[in-house]
N, C-alpha and C positions, 0 to 999 in steps of 0.2 A: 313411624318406623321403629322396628326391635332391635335395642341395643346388642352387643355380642355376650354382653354378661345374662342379659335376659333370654338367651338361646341357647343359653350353657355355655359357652363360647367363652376364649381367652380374652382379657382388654386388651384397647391397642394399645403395642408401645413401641418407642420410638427409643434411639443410640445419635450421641452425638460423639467422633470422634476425633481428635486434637490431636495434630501431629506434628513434633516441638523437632529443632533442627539447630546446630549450630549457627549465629549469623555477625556478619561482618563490622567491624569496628563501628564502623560510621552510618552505613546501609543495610536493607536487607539484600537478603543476594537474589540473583535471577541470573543466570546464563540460559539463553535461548541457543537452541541447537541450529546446525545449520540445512538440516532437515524437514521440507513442507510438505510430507507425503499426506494423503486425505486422512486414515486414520491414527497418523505416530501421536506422541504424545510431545508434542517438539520443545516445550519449557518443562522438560524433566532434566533439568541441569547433572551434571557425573556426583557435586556434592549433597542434589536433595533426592536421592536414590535410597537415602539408609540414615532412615528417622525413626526416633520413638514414638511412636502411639500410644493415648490414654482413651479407654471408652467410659464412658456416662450413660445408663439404659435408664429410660423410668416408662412410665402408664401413662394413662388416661387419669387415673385416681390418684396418682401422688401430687402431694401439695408443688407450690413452687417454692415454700423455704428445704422440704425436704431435697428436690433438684440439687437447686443450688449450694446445700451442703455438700451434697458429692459428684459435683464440678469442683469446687474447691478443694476436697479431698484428694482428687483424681489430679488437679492441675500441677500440685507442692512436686516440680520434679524433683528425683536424688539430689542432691548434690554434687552434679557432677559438672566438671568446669574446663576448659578448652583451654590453656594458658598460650599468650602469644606475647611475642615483641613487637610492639610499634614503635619504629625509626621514624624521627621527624626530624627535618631541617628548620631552623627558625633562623630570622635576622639573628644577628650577634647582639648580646645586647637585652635581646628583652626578657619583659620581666615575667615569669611559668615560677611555679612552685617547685621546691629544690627537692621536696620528700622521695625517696624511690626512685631517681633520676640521678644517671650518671651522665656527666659533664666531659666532654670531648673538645676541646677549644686552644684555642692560640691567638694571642694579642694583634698578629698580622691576620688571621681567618677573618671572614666578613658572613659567615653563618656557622649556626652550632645546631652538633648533632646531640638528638637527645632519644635515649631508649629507654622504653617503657615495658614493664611485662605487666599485662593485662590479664583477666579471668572472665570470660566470658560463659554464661548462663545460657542452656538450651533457651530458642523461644518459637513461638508459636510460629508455623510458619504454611499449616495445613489446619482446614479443618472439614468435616464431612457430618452434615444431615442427613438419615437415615429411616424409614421404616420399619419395624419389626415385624410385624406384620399383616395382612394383606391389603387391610383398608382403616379409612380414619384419618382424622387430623389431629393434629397436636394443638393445644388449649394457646390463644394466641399470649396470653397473661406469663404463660412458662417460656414460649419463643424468648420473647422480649427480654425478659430477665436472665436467660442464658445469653444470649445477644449482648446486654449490658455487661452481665459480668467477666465475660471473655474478651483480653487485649487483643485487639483485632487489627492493632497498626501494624506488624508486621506479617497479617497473615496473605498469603501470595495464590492462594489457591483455593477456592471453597465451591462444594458438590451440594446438593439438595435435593430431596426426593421427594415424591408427591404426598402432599397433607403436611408441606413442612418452607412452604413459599412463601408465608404471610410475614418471614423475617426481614423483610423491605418497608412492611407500616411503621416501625420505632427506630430504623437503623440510617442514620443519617449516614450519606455516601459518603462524606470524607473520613467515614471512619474505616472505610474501607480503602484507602487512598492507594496504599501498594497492590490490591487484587489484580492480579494475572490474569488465570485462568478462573471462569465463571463458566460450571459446569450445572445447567439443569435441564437435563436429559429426565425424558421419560416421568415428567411434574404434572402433568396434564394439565399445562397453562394452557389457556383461553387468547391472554392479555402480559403483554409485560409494563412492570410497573416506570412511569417518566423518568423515576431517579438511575436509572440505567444509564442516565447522560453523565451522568456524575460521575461513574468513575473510567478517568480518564486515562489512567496506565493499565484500562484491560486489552491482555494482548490477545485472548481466545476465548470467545462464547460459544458454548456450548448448548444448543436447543432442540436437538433432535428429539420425536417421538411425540412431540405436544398435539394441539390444538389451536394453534394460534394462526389466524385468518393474516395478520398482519403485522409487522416489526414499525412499531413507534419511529417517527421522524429522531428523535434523542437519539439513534442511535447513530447519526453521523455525528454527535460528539466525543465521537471515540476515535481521537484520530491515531492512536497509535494501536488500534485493533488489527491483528494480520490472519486473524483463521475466524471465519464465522462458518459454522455448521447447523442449521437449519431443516437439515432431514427429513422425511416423512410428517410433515403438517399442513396445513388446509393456505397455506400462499397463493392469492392469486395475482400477486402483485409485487415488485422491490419498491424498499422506499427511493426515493432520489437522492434521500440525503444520504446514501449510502456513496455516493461520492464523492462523499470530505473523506472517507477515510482513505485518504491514501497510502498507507503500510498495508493494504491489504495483501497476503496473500495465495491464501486460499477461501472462493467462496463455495459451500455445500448447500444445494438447495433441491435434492432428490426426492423424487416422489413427492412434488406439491401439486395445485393446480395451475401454475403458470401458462396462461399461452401468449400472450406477447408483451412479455416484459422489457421495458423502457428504462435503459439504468445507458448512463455515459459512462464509460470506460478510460474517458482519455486521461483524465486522473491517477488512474490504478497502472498503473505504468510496470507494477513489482508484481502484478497478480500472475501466478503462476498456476494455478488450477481453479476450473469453473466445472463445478457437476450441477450437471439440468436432467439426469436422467429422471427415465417416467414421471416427467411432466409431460403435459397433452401442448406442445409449443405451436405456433400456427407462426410463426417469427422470431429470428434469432437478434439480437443487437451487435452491433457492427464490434468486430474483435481486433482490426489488425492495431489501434495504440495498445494493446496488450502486448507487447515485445518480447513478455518474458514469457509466457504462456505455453505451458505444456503437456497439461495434463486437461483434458476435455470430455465432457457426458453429454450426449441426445439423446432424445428417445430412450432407446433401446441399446446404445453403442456406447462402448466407451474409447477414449482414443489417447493416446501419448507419443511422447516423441521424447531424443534426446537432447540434448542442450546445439547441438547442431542442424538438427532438423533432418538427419540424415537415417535416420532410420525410425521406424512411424510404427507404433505396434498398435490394431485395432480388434478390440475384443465385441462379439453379437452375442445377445441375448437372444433367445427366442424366448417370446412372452406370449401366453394366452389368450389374449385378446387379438394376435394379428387375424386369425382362420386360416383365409387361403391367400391371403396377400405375402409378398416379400417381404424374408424378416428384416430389410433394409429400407423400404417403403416409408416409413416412418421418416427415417434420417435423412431422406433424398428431398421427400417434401419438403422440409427442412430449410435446406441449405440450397434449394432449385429454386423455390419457388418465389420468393419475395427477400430473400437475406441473399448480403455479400458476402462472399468468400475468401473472400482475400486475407487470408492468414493463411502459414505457411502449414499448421497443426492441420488446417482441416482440408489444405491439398495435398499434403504427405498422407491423412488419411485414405482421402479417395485415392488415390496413385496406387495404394495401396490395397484397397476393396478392387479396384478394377484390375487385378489381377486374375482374378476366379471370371473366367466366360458367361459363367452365372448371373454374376453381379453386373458385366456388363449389357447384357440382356435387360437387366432392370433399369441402369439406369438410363438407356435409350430409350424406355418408353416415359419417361419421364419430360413433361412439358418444360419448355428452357433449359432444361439440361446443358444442352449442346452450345448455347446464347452465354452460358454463365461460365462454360472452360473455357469460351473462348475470352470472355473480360477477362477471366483467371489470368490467361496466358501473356496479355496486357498489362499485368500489374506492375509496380516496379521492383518487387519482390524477386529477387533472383530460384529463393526456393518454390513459392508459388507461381513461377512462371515454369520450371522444370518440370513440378508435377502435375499443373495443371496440362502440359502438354504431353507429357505419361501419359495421362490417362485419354488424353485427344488418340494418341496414338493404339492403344488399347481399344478402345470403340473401334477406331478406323476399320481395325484388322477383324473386329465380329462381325461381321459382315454389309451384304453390297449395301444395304436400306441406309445402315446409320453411318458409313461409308460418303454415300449420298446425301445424306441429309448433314454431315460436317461440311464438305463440300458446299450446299447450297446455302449454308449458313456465313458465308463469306469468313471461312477460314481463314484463304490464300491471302484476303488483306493483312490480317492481324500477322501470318507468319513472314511475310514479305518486311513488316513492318518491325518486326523481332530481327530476322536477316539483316535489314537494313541497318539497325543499330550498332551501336557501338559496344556491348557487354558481351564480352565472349561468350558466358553462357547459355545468352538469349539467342546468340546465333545458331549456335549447336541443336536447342531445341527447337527452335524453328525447320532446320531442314530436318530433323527426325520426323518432324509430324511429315511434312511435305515427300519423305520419302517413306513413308510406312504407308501414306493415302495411296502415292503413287503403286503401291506391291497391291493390293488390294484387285485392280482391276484398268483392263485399258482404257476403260472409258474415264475412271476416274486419272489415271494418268495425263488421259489427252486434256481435260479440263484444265489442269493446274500450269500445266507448261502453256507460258505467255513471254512475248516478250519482254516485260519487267523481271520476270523471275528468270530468264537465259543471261540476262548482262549482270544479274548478280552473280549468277554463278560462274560467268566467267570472270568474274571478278575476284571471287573467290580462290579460282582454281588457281590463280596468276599470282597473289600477293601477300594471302592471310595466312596468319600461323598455320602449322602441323594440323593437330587436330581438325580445326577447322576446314581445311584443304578437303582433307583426308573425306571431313561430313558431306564436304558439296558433292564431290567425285560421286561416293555411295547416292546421292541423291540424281545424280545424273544419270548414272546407272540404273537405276530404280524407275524412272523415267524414261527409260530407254527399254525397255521391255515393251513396252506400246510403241508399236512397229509405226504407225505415223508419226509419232517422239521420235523414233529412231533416225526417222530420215530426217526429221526438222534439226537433229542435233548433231548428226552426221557432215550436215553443212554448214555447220554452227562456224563462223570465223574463228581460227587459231586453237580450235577446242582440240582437233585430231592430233595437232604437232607436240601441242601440250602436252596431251595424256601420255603419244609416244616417249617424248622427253621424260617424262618424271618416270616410266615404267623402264625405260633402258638403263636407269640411275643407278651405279655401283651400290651398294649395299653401305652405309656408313656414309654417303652423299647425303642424302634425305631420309627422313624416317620411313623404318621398316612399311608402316600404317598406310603413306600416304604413297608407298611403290604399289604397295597390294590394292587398292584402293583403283588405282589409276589402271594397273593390270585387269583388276575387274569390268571397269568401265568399259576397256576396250573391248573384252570377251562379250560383254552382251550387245555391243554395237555391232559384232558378229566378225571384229579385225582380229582371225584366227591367227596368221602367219606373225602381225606386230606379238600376239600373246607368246607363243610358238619362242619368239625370238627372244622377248624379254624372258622369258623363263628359263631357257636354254635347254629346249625338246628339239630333239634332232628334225630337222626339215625331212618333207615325207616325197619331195619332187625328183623323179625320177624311177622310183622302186615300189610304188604304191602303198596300202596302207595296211599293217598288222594287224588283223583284230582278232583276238580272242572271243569267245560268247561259249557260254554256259550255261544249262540246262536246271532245271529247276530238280525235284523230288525228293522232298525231305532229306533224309541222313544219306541219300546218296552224294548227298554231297562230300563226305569223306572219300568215297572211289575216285572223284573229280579231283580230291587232295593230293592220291596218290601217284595219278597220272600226269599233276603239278610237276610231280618232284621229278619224275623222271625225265620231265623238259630240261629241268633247271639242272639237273647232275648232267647231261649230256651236253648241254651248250656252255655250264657256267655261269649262266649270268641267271639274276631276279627276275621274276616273271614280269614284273613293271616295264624292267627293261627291254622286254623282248616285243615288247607289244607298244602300240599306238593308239589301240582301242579297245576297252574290253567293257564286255558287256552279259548283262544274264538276268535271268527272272528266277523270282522263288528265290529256293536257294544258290541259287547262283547270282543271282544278285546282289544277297549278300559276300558270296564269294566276290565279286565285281570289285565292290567299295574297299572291301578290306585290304585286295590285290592291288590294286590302282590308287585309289584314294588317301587309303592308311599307310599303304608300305608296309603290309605285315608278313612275318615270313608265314611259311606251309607249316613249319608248326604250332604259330602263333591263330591262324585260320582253323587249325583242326581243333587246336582247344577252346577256339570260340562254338564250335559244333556239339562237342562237349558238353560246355556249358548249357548250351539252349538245349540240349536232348535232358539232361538231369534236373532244370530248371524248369522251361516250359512244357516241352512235348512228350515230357517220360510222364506215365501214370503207373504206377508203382500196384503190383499185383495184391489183393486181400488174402488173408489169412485162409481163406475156403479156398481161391485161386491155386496157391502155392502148393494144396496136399491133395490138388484134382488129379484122377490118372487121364490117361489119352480120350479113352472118350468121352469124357464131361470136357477136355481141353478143345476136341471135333466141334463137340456141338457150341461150345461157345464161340469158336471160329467162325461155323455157321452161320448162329446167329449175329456175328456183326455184321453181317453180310449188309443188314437190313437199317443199319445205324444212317445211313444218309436220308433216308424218310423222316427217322425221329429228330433228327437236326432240326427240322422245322418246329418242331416241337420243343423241344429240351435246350437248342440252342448248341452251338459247337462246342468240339469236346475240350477246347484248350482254352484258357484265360488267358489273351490279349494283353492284360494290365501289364503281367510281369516283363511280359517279352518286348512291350515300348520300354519300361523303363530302363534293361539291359539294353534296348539299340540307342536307346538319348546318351547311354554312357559309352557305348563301341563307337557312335558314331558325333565326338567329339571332338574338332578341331582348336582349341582352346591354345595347344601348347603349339601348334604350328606355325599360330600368329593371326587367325582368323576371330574377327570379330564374332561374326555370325556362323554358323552352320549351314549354308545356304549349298545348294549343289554348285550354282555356278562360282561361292567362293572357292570353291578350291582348285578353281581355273590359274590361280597364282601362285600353285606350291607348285608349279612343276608337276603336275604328275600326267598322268596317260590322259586321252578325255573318256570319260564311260559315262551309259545308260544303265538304266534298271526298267525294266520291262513289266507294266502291271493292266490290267485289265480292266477299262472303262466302263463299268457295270452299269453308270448313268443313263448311256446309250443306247440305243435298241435299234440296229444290233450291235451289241458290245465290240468294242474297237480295243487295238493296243494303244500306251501314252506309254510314252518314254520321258524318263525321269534323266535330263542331260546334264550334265557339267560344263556345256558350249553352248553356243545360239550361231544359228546358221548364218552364211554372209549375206548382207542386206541385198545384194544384185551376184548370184549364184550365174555360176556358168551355167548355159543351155545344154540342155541333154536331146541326143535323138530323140528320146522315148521321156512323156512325161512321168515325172517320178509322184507315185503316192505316198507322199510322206504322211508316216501317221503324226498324230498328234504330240505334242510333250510342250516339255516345259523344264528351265534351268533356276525359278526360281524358290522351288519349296526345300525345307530341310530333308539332309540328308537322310536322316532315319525316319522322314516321313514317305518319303522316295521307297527305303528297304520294308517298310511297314507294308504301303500296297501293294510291293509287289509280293507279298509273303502271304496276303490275306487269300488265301485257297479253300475252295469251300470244305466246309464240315471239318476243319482244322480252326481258323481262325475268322472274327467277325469279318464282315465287310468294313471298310475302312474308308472314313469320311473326311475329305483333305479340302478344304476350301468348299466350294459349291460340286464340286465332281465326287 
């Protein structure tokens, strides 16, 4: 091979630079921060921030008397000296030299102070091996002899760069006794050399960017090591002995080849971040003796949490190599497949991915999925029993398949078993899952309701804190929408007197939660007149019943406004008040919720019309539109004529997006005291009962559903004449209720609420 000299080419050369710091009477200093993020620099102490540096460059050609003369040159720092006092107590009595010392003493004292003023010398306390540049080694003869010639007792931090590693064959480890931080990144090691066990105060190694297949056993001699970074190198393996070090705590091990790495944990007890990203893993090792653990890489994902566990932030990669698979696919294999879960990082993760209908999608086709939330939910982990049941409850509601398949997976033991306990907040999420399965569908409701789980709940209803009361009732109710639940629960002993009792409770007797709760209960077991009364809605026997009902067609809904007012100016009272029922489709439906529901006045309604005409359904004319005379304005007239053809084509003229997120926020019950946004919760504020009327395009031939805020009485008086009641339902959100009914063609999509 052709040298660089013999290509015309520069020699190499190499910088070595020394970086001298004030240091402490006795010790060198080292303040480590209280900072473990993956890449801070955490033994950068406030005083080794602002040091002088000396550089030293030479060749390939320069001798090593030449070197070493200008090291020596380079090292003579100024004369510059740091003076301080050192206060010492000594017994009384003994015998120190008198020079330069003042005597502080008394015949009854039993120690003497003694101060000193000292001069202390910059000393080495950095130093950094360097390239010049681009390739080449440094002569190992010159290593050595800068190695020897440079005091290395108090140096706390040393860097190396590749063609400058071979300073481990001459340099015996205790000469390095204080090193810190051991940075060699980007050296293209192979191999690290044994004597790496030797020095035993390193607190961070630094290895990313190499080639190293494997980390020497030596390195569990490093028991006060707490950040190993390991980075992008060929690892297919951890050592074991990597758990003697227990000050670990952070380990980096991104981008190697690991797939089922074998490392015990229970040691590492302080380890607070573990990055495994893009490794090919096929098995994770058991995390939950990590206690402290909060920052986590798989795959593709990386995951953190607070020191609470209470809020979970999970950032995806998409990477090139997935194709057409899930860019989560990776991570579910993961932690589905053969590893436990039981740490609270990586159920606050998922709790958290299964958020998106997307990701729940994915992770139902994924095999034990469903086997592995439910151990979750078992754990004794109060956090990973929460989220594990988040996310049960998340699946539940994507639909009826994984709905079903939680269900046959013998959920109801494990939640029953959660119930049954004793930790408040195992209770809580037990009935969450059991009442979010039950919403889902009747068949899934009739399945769950057993008599083990009725005498809990009556058990519940009767004696447990607030909160918890408050969760059963919701799960009763919830369970009570499946009209054979209805009647098994209807004759449930002591449940009717119950719910009446807590629901007729003055205000300040029991909590708000658990009056509305119980209020609820009754309305879907269809005990209208008990609701009626607790709420305090004028009784309707005798004079029949008010109903309002409203017509739909866009912005006509403002003439509907106007014809409001003149109700309300002529009798005085709120259109709420006047009515018993009101009801409407389209925009009148929305009119419905706002009138009934919200309690809004007729001005507050018109400027919700407003809005949505400036927001969604106004299309704002183009600059050729505005300076057309009449008959280019005819014939555009005309030609809309022909716009509901192209609908099939081009798609409706109005985006839907906006106009759900303005009704999530019109149709908010938050400050009324409503948990949920459900139609039939707002059976407990008092207000009118209303429908919203939207069209069952499922069907053929398409049918009305009525979107109720009541549930009929379970044994309805008989009528002459049998009644067709159409379809509906009390228990979807409100603004999902005003959505269908607003979806009209060639205005806005069709609107997909459950399986209908």
């Amino acid at each position: 091979m052709f040298g660089r000299r013999i290509l015309g080419g520069q020699p190499d050369s190499f910088k070595v630079t020394l970086g001298y710091q004030v240091a402490e009477l006795d010790s060198p200093r080292y303040a480590p921060t209280a900072r473990l993020h993956k890449d801070e620099d955490q033994y950068l102490g406030p005083e080794e921030r602002h040091f002088e540096t000396s550089d030293v460059q030479w060749t390939e050609y320069d001798t090593e008397l030449s070197v070493l003369e200008r090291l020596r040159l380079s090292s003579v720092v100024p004369p510059q000296f740091e003076e301080v006092v050192a206060v010492r107590l000594q017994p009384l009595g003994a015998d120190y030299p008198t020079g330069g010392m003042v005597r502080a003493s008394a015949p009854t004292n039993e120690v003497e102070v003694r101060l000193e003023v000292a001069q202390i010398r910059p000393q080495l306390r950095r130093m950094e091996l360097s390239r010049m540049s681009t390739s080449g080694s440094a002569q190992q003869h010159v290593l050595s002899a800068i190695m020897r010639e440079v005091d290395l007792e108090g140096v706390t931090r040393l860097k190396c760069a590749e063609g400058l590693t071979r300073i481990w064959d001459d340099t015996p480890g205790d000469r390095l006794a204080s090193l810190r931080v051991l940075n060699l990144n980007h050296c293209g090691l192979t191999s690290l050399p044994p004597t790496l066990g030797s020095l035993t105060n390193l607190r961070e190694l630094r290895l990313a960017h190499n080639r190293l297949s494997g980390l020497p056993k030596e390195i569990g001699s490093l028991k006060r090591l707490q950040k190993l970074d390991a980075d992008h190198n060929q690892l297919a393996a951890i050592p074991v002995d990597l758990r003697y070090c227990s000050d670990l705590r952070i380990i980096s091990l991104e981008s190697n080849r690991l797939t089922t790495p074998v490392l015990d944990l229970r040691p590492l007890s302080q380890l607070r971040s573990l990055q495994l990203y893009g490794n090919p893993l096929e098995f994770l090792m058991e995390l939950s003796p990590c206690t402290a653990l909060r920052h986590l890489s798989l795959a593709n994902v990386r995951m953190s949490a607070d020191p609470t566990f209470m809020k979970c932030e999970v950032e995806v990669v998409a990477t090139s190599y997935m194709g057409r698979t899930n860019k989560l696919s990776a991570l579910f294999a993961i932690i589905f497949r053969r590893s436990a879960c039981q740490h609270p990082l990586l159920a606050g993760a998922l709790g958290r991915i299964a958020e998106d209908p997307l990701n729940c999608a994915t992770i139902s086709k994924e095999s034990g999925a469903v086997q592995q939330l439910i151990l979750m939910a078992l754990s004794d982990h109060e956090v990973v029993v929460e989220q594990a049941c988040k996310t049960l409850c998340l699946l539940g509601t994507h639909n009826s398949i994984t709905t079903n398949e939680i269900i046959e997976s013998n959920v109801l033991s494990a939640m029953l078993t959660l119930i049954s306990a004793k930790k408040h907040k195992s209770q809580l999420a037990g009935l969450r899952v059991i009442g979010a399965l039950a919403l889902t569908s009747d068949a899934a409701a009739a399945k769950l309701l057993t008599p083990r789980l009725e005498e809990l709940l009556m058990d519940m209803v009767r004696s447990h804190a607030d909160d918890v009361k408050a969760a059963a009732m919701d799960t009763i109710g919830n369970l009570a929408f499946c009209k054979a639940n209805r009647s098994t629960l209807s004759g449930l002993r002591g449940l009717h007197d119950r719910l009446c009792l807590l629901s007729a409770s003055q205000p300040g007797v029991i909590h708000q939660s658990v009056r509305m709760a119980a209020i609820r209960s009754l309305a879907i077991l269809g005990e209208n007149e008990h609701v009626a009364q607790a709420v305090g809605r004028p009784s309707t026997t005798g004079r029949g019943i008010r109903i309002l009902s409203m017509d739909g067609g866009g912005m006509k809904g403002i003439a509907i406004i106007r014809l409001l007012r003149q109700l309300e100016s002529r009798t005085g009272r709120r259109i709420h008040e006047l009515f018993d029922l009101i009801c409407g489709t389209s925009t009148g439906g929305i009119l419905a919720v706002a009138l009934a529901l919200r309690h809004f006045t007729l001005d507050e309604c018109e400027q919700i019309y407003r809005t949505l005409g400036q927001r969604v359904f106004s299309k704002p004319l183009k600059p050729v539109e505005e300076k057309e005379g009449w008959r280019e304005s005819l014939y555009r007239a005309y030609k809309s004529s022909q716009q509901s053809m192209r609908v099939a084509v081009y798609g409706c003229k109005h985006d839907a997006v906006m106009f759900e997120v303005l009704l999530k926020q019109f149709c908010h019950f938050d400050a009324e005291g409503c948990s949920v946004d459900r139609m039939i919760d707002t059976a407990a504020l008092g207000r009118p009962k209303c429908f919203v009327v939207a069209t069952l395009a499922s069907m053929t031939p398409a049918n009305a559903f009525l979107f109720r805020n009541y549930e009929h009485p379970r044994d309805p008086a008989p009528t002459p004449v049998p009644l067709d009641i159409p379809r509906g339902s009390s228990k979807h959100e409100v603004w999902q209720a005003v959505r269908a009914s607003s979806a009209a063609p060639y205005y806005l999509d069709d609107f997909l609420c459950g399986s209908d």
